[in-house]
Phi, psi and omega in degrees: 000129203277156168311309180319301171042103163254122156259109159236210188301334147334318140263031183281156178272126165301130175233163192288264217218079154346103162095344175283354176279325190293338187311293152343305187270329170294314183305310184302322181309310166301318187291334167308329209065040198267353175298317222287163168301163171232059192314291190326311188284335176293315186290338174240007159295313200278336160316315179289302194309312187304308175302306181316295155338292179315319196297284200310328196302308207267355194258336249239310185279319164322287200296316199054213217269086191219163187262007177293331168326317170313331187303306163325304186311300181315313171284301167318306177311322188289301150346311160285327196295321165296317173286353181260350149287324171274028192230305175305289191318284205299319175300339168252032176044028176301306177281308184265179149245354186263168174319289207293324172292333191291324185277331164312302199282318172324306178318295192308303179315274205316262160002272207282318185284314198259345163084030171222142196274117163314330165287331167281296172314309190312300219261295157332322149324290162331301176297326180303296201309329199274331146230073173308123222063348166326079233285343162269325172305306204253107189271016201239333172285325176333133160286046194304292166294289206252153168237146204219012162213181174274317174277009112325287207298318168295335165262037174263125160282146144081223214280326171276345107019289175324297188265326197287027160312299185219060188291329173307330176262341170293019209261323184277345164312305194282335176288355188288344176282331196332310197282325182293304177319310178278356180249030161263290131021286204259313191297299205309310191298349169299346166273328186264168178344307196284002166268130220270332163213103198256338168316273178303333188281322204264334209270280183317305162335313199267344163245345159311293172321317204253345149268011162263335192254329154352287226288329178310281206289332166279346169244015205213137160278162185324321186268345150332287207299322167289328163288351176290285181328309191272356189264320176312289183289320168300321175271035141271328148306329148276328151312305181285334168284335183300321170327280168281328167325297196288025185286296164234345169312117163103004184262170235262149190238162183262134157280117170345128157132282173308124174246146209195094167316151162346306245260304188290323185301333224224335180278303192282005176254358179254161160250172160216123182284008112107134169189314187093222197305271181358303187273351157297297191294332199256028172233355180062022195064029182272354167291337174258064156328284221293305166297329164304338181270328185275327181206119199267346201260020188292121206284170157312319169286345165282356187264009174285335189288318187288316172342306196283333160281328183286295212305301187321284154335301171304341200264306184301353151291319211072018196275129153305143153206128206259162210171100192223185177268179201306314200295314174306354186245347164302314200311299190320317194269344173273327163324302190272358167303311181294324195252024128257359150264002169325309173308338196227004116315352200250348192268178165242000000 
């Protein structure tokens, strides 16, 4: 599938009957029992991510004022990357079904722990699931920075204008900012409308903050402690984006416009990554991309099952469905950076 891929009404795939397929494949999916909860498997994964967390805190306080400390930064960056995977599970209900714990537990991860607003994420999450790559819709596609089509590129202004010349090699740079970006981010959105306890969300915030950098600047000298900082959040910021990049960067992008039953709307804009146990645990199932989009509340231990069924369904269809290895699908997704910036490499 070329990187570049624009689907628009032209190329849209013809279909039969608009929604019946996807019907299908949710029956067959249910009859698995691939819906149901997984406490047991929730209690201890998110029960380790808790020690662990509990573990950097307590060795962080051990060492004191040592340069050893970047080793701590580091382990910790892998630590947030995990708590902003249970904070997406939990916000798609994956672990509970009712709202309210989940929005509890959401609160608690994002906010307080992870120093990112749930509501904001939550609700930019919510647009993505609902058109993914959509260059007007999807708000993980916006050209703020990055351009993710030529035409963003050709109609990019300012700072992405700038970068997106050589955004494929800027690309793993610009993630060492990821983390600053989401708790800039999470703060500006305490204002606006769509957060629904700006209050409560700003309350948490303000103490996530005043005990990461409190405990940082009191047990660390200044230049220590900026070095915690920039060894953290950066490799937190590359971790999480590594997460997420290949998920759909470098996948077929939709033009306003374009009509795309469910089923097709959510396969052909996704990858799924290939790896095993490993790529399971450090993607958190975000590797089974494809299946995470058709059915978001699915817990994580059903989508190596659901995987075997969707493709399998999808082949019986004829819907492309992509699938690669970790490297390859950065390769793919750097790919397509290099080729839509191609119009502002082209300038004088």
């Amino acid at each position: 599938m070329a990187n570049s891929t624009v689907l628009t009404a032209n190329s849209t795939p013809r279909e039969g009957q608009i929604g019946s397929d996807f019907s299908e494949l949710s029956r067959r999916i249910a009859e698995d029992g691939l819906l149901s909860r997984h406490p047991f498997y929730y209690t201890v994964r998110f029960g380790t991510v808790a020690l662990a967390l509990a573990g950097g805190v307590t060795a962080f306080l051990a060492l004191g004022e040592s340069w050893l400390q970047l080793i701590v930064a580091s382990a910790l960056a892998l630590i947030f990357g995990q708590l902003g995977l249970a904070a997406h599970d939990l916000a798609h209900r994956q672990v509970f079904s009712r709202r309210r714990p989940s929005e509890i537990g959401g609160l608690l991860t994002a906010n307080l722990l992870l120093g990112m607003s749930y509501g904001w994420w939550m609700n930019k999450h919510t647009r993505h699931h609902a058109n993914p790559n959509h260059e007007e819709k999807d708000p993980d596609v916006a050209p703020d920075i990055l351009v993710w089509s030529k035409r963003q590129g050709r109609e990019a202004k300012g700072i992405p204008r700038f970068i997106g010349r050589h955004q494929a090699a800027l690309f793993f740079p610009l993630l060492t900012l990821e983390g600053v970006n989401l708790s800039f981010n999470s703060f500006k959105a305490l204002r606006s409308p769509s957060t629904k306890r700006p209050v409560v969300e700003g309350a948490l915030l303000v103490v996530h903050f005043a005990v990461y950098f409190g405990g940082l600047f009191t047990v660390l000298s200044p230049g220590k402690a900026l070095a915690f900082i920039a060894v953290h959040q950066g490799l937190f910021g590359v971790y999480l984006g590594s997460v997420f990049a290949p998920n759909h960067k470098g996948m077929p992008m939709i033009e306003e416009g374009t009509r795309l039953d469910f089923l097709r709307r959510q396969v052909i804009t996704s990858r799924n990554v290939k790896g095993g146990v490993l790529i399971d645990a450090l993607m958190g199932g975000l590797n089974y991309q494809i299946e995470h989009h058709l059915f978001p509340s699915m817990p994580t231990p059903a989508l190596g099952k659901a995987q075997v069924i969707t493709e399998r369904y999808c082949a019986e269809l004829g819907i492309p469905y992509h699938q690669t290895g970790l490297l390859a699908s950065h390769r793919e997704a750097l790919s397509h950076l290099r080729q839509v910036g191609e119009p502002l490499r082209g300038e004088r």
